[in-house]
C-alpha positions as CSV (number, residue, x, y, z in Angstrom):
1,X,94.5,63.2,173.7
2,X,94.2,66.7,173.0
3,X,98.4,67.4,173.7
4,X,100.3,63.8,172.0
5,X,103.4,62.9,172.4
6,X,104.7,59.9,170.0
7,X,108.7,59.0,170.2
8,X,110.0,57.0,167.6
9,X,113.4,54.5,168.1
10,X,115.3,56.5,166.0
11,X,115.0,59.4,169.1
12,X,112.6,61.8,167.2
13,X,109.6,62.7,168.9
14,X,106.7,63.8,167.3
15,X,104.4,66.8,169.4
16,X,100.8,66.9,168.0
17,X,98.7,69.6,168.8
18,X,95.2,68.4,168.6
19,X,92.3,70.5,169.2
20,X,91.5,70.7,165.3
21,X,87.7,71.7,166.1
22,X,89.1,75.0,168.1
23,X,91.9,75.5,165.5
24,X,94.3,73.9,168.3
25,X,93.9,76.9,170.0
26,X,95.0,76.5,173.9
27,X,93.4,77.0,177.2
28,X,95.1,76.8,180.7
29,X,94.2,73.2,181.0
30,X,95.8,72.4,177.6
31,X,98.6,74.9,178.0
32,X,99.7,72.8,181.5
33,X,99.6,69.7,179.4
34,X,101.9,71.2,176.4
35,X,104.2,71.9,179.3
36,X,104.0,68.6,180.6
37,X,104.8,67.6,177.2
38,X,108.1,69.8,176.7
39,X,109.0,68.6,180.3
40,X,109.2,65.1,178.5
41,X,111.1,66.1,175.8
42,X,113.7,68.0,177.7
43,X,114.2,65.3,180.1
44,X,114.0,62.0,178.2
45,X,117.1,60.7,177.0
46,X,115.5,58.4,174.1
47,X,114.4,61.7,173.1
48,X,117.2,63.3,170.7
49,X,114.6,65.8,168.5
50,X,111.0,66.7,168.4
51,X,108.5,67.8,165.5
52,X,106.3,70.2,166.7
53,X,102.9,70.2,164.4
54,X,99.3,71.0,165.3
55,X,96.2,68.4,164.0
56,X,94.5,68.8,161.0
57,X,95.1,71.1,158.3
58,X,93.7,74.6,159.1
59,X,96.4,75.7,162.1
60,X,99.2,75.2,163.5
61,X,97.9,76.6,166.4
62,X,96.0,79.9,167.0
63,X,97.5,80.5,170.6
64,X,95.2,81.2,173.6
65,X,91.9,80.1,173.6
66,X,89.4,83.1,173.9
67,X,86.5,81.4,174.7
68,X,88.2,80.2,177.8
69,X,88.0,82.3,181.1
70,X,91.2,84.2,180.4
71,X,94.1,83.0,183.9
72,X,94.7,85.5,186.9
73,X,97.4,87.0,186.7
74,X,98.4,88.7,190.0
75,X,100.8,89.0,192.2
76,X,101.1,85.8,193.9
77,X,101.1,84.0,189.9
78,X,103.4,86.5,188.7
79,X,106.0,85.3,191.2
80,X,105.7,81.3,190.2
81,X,108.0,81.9,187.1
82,X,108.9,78.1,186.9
83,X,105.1,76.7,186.6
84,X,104.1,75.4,183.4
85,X,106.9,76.1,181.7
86,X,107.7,76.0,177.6
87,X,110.4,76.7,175.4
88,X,108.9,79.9,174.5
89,X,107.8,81.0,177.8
90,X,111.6,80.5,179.9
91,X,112.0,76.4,179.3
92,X,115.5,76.1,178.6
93,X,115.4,73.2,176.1
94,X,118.5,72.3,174.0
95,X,117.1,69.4,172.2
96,X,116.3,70.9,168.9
97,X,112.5,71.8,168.1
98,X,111.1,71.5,164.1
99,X,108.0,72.9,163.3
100,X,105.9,71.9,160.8
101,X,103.1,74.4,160.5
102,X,100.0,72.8,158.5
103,X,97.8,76.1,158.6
104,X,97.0,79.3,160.6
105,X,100.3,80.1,163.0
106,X,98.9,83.1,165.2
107,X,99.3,84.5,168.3
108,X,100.6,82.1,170.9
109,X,101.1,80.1,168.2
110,X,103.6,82.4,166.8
111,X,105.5,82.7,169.9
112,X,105.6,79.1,169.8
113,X,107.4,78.8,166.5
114,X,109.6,81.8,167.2
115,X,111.3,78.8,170.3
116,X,111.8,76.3,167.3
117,X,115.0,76.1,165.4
118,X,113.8,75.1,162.3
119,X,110.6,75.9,160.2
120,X,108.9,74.3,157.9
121,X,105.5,75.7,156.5
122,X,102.7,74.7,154.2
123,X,101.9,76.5,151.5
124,X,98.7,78.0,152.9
125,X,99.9,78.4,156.4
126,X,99.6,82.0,157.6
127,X,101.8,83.7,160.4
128,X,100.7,86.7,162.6
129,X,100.8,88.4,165.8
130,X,97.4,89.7,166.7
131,X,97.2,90.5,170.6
132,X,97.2,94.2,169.7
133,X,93.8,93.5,168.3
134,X,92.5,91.8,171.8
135,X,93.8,94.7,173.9
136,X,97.0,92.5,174.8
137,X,101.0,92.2,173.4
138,X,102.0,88.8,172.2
139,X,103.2,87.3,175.7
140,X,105.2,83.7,176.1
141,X,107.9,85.5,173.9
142,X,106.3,86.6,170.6
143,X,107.2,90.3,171.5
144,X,110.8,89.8,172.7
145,X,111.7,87.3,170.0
146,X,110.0,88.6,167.2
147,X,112.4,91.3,167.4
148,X,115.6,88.8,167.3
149,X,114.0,87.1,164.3
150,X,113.6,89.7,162.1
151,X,114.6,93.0,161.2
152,X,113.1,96.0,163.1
153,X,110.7,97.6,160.8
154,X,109.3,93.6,160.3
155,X,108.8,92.7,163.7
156,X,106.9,96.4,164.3
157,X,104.7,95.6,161.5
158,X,103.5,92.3,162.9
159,X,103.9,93.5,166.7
160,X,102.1,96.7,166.1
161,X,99.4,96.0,162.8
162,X,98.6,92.5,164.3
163,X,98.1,91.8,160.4
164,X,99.1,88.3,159.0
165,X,102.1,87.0,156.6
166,X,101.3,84.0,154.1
167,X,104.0,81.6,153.7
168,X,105.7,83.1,151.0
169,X,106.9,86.2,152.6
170,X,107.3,84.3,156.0
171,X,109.6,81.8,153.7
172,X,111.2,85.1,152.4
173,X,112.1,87.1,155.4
174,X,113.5,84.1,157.2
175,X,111.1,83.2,159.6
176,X,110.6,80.1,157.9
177,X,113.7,77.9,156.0
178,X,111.3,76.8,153.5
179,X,107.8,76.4,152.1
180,X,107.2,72.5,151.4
181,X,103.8,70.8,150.0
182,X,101.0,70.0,152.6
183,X,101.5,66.2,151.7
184,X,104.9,66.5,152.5
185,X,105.4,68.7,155.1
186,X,105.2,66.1,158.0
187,X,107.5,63.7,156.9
188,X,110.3,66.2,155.6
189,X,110.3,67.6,159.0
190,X,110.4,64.0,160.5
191,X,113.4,63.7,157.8
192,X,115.0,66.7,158.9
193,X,114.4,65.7,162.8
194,X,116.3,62.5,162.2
195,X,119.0,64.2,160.5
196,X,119.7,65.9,163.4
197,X,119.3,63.0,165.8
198,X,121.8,60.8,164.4
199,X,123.8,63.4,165.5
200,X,126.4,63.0,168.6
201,X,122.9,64.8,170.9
202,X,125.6,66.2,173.4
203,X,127.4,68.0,170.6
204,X,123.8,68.8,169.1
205,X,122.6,70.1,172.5
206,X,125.6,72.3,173.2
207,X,125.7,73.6,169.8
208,X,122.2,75.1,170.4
209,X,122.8,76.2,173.7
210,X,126.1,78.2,172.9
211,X,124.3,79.7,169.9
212,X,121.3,81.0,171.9
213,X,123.2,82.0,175.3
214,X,126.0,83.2,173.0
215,X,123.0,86.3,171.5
216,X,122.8,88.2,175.2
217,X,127.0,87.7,176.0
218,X,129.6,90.5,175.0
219,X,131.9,88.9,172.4
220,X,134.9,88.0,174.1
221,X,132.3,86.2,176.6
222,X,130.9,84.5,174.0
223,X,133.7,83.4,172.3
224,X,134.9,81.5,176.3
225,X,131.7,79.9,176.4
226,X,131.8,78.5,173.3
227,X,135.7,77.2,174.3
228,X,135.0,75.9,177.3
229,X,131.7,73.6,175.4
230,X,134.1,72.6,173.1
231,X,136.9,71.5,175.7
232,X,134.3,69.5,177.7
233,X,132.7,67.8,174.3
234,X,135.9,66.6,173.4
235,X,136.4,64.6,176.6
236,X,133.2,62.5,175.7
237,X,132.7,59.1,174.3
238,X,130.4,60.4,171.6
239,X,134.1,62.3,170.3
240,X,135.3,59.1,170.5
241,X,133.0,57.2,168.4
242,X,133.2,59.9,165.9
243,X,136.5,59.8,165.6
244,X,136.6,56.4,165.2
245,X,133.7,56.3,162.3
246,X,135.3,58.7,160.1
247,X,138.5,56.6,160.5
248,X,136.3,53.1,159.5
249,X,134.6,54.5,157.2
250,X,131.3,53.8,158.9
251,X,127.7,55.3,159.9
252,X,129.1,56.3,163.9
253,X,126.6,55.0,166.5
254,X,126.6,57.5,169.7
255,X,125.0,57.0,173.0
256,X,125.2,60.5,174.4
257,X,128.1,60.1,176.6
C-alpha cells in the first residue's frame, strides 16, 4: 500500500509513506488516501499518537508529485474546503503527530512536518521550501506556518530562496528537537510516541489544542480557554486514576474518560 497505517496496542500508530521509487512524493490519488489516513487517526480511539515517516531512506516526502497532471483548482473546488482534509491543510487533529524524517523533507513535505509536534531528523535529511522555483508558494500551510515556526528573516529565506537546510541547522533553528542516527531514528520516535500515549489522551489532546488555538486568541482569551479545559479535565475519570496512581505509587492505567 502506497499510504500504511499500522497501530500498535500500546495506542501508537505508525503512518508510512511509501512511494520510495518517487521519493514518496504525492499525487491526488495518494494525497486522498493520506487523508483517509489522518481521518483514522483523528477518529480512532485505540489510537493515542502517530509517527509520521516516509519509506526508505532518501525522503521523507518530497510533496506534490510533478509528473502528475497537477488538480483544478477553480471555483467550484475552491469552495469544498472540508475534502481531503490533513493536519496541515485545516484537519483539526489533537492527537499528537511525530515525525521521523529519514531523508529529503521538501515542499509539501515541509508543510507536512510544520503540522507535527515533534521532529526527529536523520542526519542526512534535508528541509526546504521550493514552490518558488515551480512558479507556485508552498500551499497546505508551508507559507502560513513557516512563519510561526521560525523567525522572520528564516522563514523568508526558505519561502522566498526555495534553497534547502541540512539537518544541522534545521536541528539548530528549532524546526527539528533533535538530530538522531538513521538506525535509530524510527524507534526513538516510536519511544517518544509511547511516552506520550501512556499519557491521560484527554489531558494530552486538550493540552495541544489549548496551545495551538491559544497562538490566534488575545491573552486574556487565551488564558479562559485554557481555564475552562482545565475545569472540564478535572471532572474526568482519567483525573481520577491519576490521582489515585501517584497516591499508590503505581504506573496509572487511563481509558480516556
Amino acid at each position: 500500500m502506497p499510504i500504511e497505517l499500522e497501530v500498535a496496542a500500546d495506542g501508537v500508530a505508525l503512518l508510512t509513506l511509501n512511494r520510495p521509487e518517487r521519493l514518496n512524493a504525492l499525487d491526488p490519488e495518494h494525497y486522498a488516501l493520506l487523508s483517509r489516513a489522518f481521518e483514522r487517526v483523528r477518529d480512532d480511539p485505540a489510537i493515542r499518537a502517530c509517527v509520521v515517516t516516509g519509506a526508505g531512506e532518501r525522503a521523507f516526502c518530497t510533496g506534490a508529485d510533478l509528473k502528475a497532471p497537477m488538480p483544478r483548482l477553480g471555483p467550484a473546488e475552491m469552495a469544498m474546503t472540508q475534502r481531503d482534509l490533513l493536519p496541515n491543510r485545516g484537519m483539526q487533529l489533537w492527537k499528537p503527530l511525530v515525525a521521523a524524517v529519514n531523508g529529503h523533507c521538501l515542499a509539501g513535505g515541509m508543510c507536512l512536518l510544520l503540522a507535527c509536534d515533534i521532529r526527529l531528523a536523520a542526519p542526512h535529511a534535508t528541509f526546504g521550501l521550493s514552490e518558488v522555483r515551480r512558479g507556485l508558494i508552498a500551499g497546505n500551510g508551508g507559507t502560513v506556518r513557516a512563519g510561526r515556526d521560525l523567525p522572520h528573516a528564516l522563514a523568508m529565506e526558505l519561502l522566498l530562496t526555495g534553497d534547502a537546510w541540512d539537518a544541522a541547522r534545521a536541528e539548530r533553528w528549532g524546526l527539528v528537537n533533535r538530530v538522531v542516527p538513521m538506525a535509530s531514528l524510527l524507534e526513538e520516535a516510536l519511544a517518544a510516541a509511547r511516552r506520550i500515549a501512556a499519557n491521560a489522551p484527554l489531558a494530552v489532546q486538550a493540552a495541544k489544542e489549548v496551545a495551538l488555538r491559544a497562538r490566534d486568541l488575545p491573552l486574556d482569551d487565551a488564558l479562559r480557554l485554557e481555564q475552562a479545559m482545565l475545569a472540564l479535565l478535572a471532572t474526568t475519570e482519567d483525573r481520577a486514576e491519576g490521582v489515585r496512581a501517584f497516591t499508590e505509587k503505581r504506573a496509572p492505567a487511563f481509558a480516556g474518560r
